[in-house]
C-alpha positions in Angstrom: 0.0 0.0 0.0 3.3 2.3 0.5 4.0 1.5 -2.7 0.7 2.6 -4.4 1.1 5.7 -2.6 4.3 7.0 -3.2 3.2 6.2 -7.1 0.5 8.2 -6.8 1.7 11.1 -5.1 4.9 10.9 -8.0 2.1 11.2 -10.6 0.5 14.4 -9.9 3.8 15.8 -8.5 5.1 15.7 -12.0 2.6 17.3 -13.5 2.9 20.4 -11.7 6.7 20.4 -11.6 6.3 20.4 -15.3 3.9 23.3 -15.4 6.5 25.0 -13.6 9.3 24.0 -15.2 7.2 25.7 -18.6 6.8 28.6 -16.9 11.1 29.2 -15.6 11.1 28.6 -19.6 8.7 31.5 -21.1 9.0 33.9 -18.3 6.1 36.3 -19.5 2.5 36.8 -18.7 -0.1 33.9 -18.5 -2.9 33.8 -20.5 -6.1 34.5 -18.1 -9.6 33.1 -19.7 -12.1 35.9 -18.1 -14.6 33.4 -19.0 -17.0 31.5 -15.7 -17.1 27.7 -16.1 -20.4 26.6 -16.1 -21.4 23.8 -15.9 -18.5 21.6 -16.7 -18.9 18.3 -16.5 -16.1 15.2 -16.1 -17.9 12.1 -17.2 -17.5 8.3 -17.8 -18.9 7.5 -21.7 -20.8 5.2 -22.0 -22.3 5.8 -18.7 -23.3 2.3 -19.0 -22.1 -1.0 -21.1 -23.2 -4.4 -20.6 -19.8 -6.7 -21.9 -19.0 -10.6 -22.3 -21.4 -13.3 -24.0 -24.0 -15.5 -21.7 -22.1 -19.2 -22.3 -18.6 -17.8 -23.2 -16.0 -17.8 -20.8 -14.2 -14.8 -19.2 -12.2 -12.8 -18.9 -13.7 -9.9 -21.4 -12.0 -6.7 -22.5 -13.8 -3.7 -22.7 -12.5 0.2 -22.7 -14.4 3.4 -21.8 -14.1 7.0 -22.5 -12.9 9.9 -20.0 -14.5 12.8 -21.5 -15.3 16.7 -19.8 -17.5 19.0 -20.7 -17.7 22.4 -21.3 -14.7 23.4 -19.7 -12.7 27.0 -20.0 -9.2 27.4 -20.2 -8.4 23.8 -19.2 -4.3 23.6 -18.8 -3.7 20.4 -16.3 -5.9 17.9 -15.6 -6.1 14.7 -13.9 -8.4 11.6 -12.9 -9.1 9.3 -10.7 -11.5 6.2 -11.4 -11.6 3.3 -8.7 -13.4 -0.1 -9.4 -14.0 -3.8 -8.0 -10.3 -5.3 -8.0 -12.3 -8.4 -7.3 -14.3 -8.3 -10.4 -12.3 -5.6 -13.0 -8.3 -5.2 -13.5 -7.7 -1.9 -15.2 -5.1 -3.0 -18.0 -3.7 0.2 -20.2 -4.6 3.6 -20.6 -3.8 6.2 -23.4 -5.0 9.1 -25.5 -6.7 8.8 -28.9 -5.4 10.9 -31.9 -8.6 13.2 -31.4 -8.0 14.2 -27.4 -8.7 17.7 -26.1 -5.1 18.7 -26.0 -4.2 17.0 -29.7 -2.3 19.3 -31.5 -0.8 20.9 -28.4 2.5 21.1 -26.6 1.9 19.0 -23.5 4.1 16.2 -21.4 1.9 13.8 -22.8 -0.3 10.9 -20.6 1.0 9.7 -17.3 -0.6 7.0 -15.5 -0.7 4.4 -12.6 -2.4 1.6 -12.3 -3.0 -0.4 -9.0 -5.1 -3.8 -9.3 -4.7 -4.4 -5.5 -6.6 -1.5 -4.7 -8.3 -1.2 -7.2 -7.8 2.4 -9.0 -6.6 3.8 -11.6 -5.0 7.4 -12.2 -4.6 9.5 -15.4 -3.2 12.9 -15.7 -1.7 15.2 -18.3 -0.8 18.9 -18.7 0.3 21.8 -21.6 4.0 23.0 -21.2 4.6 26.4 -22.0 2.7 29.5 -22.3 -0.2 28.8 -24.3 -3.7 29.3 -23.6 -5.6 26.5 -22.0 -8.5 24.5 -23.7 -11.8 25.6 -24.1 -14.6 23.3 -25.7 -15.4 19.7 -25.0 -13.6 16.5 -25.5 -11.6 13.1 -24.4 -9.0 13.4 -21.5 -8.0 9.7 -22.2 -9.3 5.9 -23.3 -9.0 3.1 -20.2 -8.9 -0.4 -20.7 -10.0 -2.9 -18.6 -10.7 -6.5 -18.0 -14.1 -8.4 -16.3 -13.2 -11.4 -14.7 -16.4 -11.8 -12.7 -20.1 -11.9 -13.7 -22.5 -8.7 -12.5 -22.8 -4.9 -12.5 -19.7 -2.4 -10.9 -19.3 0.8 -10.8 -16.6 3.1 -12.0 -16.5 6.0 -10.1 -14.1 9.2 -9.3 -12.5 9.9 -6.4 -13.8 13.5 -6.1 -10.6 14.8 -4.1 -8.2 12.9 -6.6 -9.9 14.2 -9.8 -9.6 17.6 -10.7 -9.3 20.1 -13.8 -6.7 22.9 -13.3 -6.8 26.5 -15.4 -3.2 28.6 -16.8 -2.7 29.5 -13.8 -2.8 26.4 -11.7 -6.3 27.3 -10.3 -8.6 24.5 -9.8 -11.9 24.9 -12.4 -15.5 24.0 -10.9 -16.6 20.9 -11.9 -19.2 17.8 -11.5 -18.5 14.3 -11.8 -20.7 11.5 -13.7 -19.6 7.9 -12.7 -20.0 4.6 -14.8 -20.7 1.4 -14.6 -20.4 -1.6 -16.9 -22.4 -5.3 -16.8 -20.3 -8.4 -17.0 -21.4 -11.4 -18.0 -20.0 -15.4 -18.8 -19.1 -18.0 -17.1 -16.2 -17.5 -14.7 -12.8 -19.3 -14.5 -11.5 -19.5 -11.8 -8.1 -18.1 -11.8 -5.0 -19.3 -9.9 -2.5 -17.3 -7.7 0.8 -16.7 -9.1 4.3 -15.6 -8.2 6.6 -12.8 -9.9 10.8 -13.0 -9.5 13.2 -9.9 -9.1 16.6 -10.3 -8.9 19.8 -7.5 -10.0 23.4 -8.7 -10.8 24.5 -5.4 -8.2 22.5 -3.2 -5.8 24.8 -0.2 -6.7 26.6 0.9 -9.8 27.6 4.5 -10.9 25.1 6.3 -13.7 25.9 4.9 -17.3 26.7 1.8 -16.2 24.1 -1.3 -17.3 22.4 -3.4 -14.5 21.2 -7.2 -15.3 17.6 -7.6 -14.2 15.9 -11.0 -14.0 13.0 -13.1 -12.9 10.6 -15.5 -13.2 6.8 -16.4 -13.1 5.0 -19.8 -11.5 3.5 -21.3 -12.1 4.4 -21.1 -16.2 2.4 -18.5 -18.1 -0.6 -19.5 -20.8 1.9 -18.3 -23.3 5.1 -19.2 -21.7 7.1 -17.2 -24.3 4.8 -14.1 -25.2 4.1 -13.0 -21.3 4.4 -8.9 -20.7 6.9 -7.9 -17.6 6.3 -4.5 -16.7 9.2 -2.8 -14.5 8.9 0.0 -12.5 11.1 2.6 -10.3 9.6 4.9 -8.3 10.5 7.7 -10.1 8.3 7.1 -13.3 5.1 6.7 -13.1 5.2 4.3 -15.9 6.8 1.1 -16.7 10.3 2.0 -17.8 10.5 -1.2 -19.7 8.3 -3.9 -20.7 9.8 -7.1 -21.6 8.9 -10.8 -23.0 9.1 -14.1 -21.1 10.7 -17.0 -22.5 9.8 -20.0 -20.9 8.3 -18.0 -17.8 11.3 -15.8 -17.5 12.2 -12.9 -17.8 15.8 -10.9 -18.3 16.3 -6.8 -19.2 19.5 -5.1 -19.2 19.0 -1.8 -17.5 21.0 1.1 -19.2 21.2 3.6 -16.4 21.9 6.3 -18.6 18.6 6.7 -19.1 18.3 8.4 -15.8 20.2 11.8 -15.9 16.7 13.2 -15.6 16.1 11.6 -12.7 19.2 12.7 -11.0 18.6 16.3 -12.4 14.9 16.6 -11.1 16.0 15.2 -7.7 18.7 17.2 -7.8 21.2 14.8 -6.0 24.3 12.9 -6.6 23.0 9.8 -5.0 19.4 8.1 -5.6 18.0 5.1 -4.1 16.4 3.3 -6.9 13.4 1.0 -5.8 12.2 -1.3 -8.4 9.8 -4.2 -9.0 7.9 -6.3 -11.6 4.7 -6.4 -12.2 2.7 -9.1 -14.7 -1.3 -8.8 -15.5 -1.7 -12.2 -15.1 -3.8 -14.6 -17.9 -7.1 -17.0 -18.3 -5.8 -19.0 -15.4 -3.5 -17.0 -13.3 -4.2 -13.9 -11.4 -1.3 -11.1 -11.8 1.1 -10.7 -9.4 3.8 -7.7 -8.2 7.3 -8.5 -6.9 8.9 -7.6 -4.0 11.0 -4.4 -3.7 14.8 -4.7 -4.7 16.7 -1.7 -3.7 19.7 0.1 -6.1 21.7 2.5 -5.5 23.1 4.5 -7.8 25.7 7.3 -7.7 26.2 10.2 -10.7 30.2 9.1 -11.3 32.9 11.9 -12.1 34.8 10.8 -15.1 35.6 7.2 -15.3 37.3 5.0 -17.8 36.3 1.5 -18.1 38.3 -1.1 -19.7 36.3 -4.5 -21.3 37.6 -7.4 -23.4 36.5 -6.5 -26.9 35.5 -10.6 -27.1 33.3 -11.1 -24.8 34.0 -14.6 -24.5 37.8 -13.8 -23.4 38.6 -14.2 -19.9 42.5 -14.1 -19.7 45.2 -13.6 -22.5 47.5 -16.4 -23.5 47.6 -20.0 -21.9 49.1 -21.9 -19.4 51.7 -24.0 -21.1 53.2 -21.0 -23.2 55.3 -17.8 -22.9 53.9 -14.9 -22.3 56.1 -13.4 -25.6 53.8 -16.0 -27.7 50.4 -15.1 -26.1 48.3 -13.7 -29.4 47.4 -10.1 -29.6 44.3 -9.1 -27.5 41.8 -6.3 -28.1 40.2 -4.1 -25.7 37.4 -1.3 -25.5 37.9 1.7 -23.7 34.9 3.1 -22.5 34.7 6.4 -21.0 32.1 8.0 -18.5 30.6 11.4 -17.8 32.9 13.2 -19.7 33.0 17.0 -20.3 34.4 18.6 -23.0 36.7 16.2 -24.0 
């Protein structure tokens, strides 16, 4: 439950240190709608959906819409949709081409999912100095998943869900929940059990980290299984691997995480990360436990590898060392600076 909540807070902590971040970058006078909301409306569409077939099996996939209304000015937004983790799993969640801030410059969708609680939470803002929205139209499309027969609801969390103006200001609105019908005949679904495991708990930025695990029992598709990994830095899964035979391997290029270390604004970051899988037609998902890595933003370093992989030493036992054949390494440099 920690977990979920350091996610969550992450997501909409972003979001604003974006909008900020926009405005250190345009430093000139917000746009100000002098228009009154009225009436603006966040909504669930369709407000009602009846999915599966009488006699089929489940699970059944279905997606919604989350649309608002009438809104004014509309710069950062975010929602917050819970549901049944006994009877739904929320699965993806993304923007189609036609959204309300297509065509603008914005960070784009974040989102976090948590089947154990059973919520998911959307959010997404414009960068820059631009006016907000005004009109009507799609925040973002959610997918989920019925795994057991009868009506839910989809509702907001009214405190977690909220539209935000140019300036930061939260914009009056109403709420409209959902709810979807689920019917077929239920399978029942198995427990299952999801690996982590690093070659290193600490390494220095730029330098590659073997991840690895497993899942048991096997998989339905032993070799075609999604691994989601997380950090709880990103919101999102910051990679998303295959199975092969239920497991799983990634080689984590740290690299990737300047930004991270910029934005936190340290030289040293504890990195907690998991897996998570969604689980199939006969095994419920499952999340790892934590493994902690901790990782330190290097001065310059050389490092010095084989350039044959498969070498180990240079020469053999039973000869000189003047006769040992030539060997080739790769010099690798870290961090560098106007070199």
């Amino acid at each position: 439950m920690e977990k979920a909540k350091t996610k969550k807070i992450m997501l909409t902590s972003l979001i604003t240190l974006t909008f900020l971040v926009s405005l250190l970058t345009f430093p000139s006078t917000l746009y100000v709608s002098k228009a009154t909301p009225n009436g603006t409306v966040v909504k669930i569409v369709p407000a009602s959906q009846t999915v599966g077939t009488l006699g089929e099996p489940l699970p059944v996939d279905f997606s919604i819409n989350v649309a608002v209304e009438d809104v004014t000015n509309l710069y950062n937004w975010q929602v917050h949709i819970e549901f049944d983790p006994n009877a739904i799993e929320a699965l993806n969640a993304s923007t189609p081409p036609d959204h309300i801030f297509a065509g603008q410059p914005q960070l784009g969708l974040l989102f976090h999912i948590n089947n154990t609680a059973g919520y998911i939470e959307c959010g997404n803002t414009l960068l820059g100095l631009v006016p907000g929205v005004t009109g009507s139209g799609i925040l973002c499309t959610i997918e989920f998943r019925g795994v057991k027969n009868g009506t839910y609801t989809l509702s907001f969390h009214e405190t977690e869900t909220f539209l935000q103006d140019s300036e930061l200001s939260d914009i009056p609105s109403t709420t409209e929940d959902g709810s979807v019908t689920i019917q077929g005949n239920e399978v029942t679904r198995d427990p299952s059990t999801i690996t982590i495991q690093v070659n290193t708990t600490k390494a220095y930025l730029g330098e590659t980290i073997h991840i690895n695990g497993s899942i048991t029992p096997t998989p339905v598709e032993p070799n075609n299984t999604d691994v989601k990994l997380y950090h709880q830095y990103q919101t999102t899964a910051f990679a998303v691997v295959k199975t092969q035979n239920g497991k799983y391997e990634y080689e984590w290029d740290t690299s990737t995480l300047e930004d991270t270390f910029e934005t936190q604004g340290k030289t040293v970051l504890d990195f907690t990360v998991w897996a998570e899988w969604d689980g199939d037609s006969q095994y419920l998902g499952d999340e790892s436990e934590n493994v902690t890595v901790t990782i330190t933003l290097a001065f310059t370093k050389l490092k010095v590898d084989y350039a044959d992989e498969t070498h180990r030493w240079i020469g053999e036992d039973d000869i000189f060392v003047t006769e040992a054949a030539p060997c080739t390494f790769n010099v690798t440099v870290f961090n560098v600076t106007n070199l």
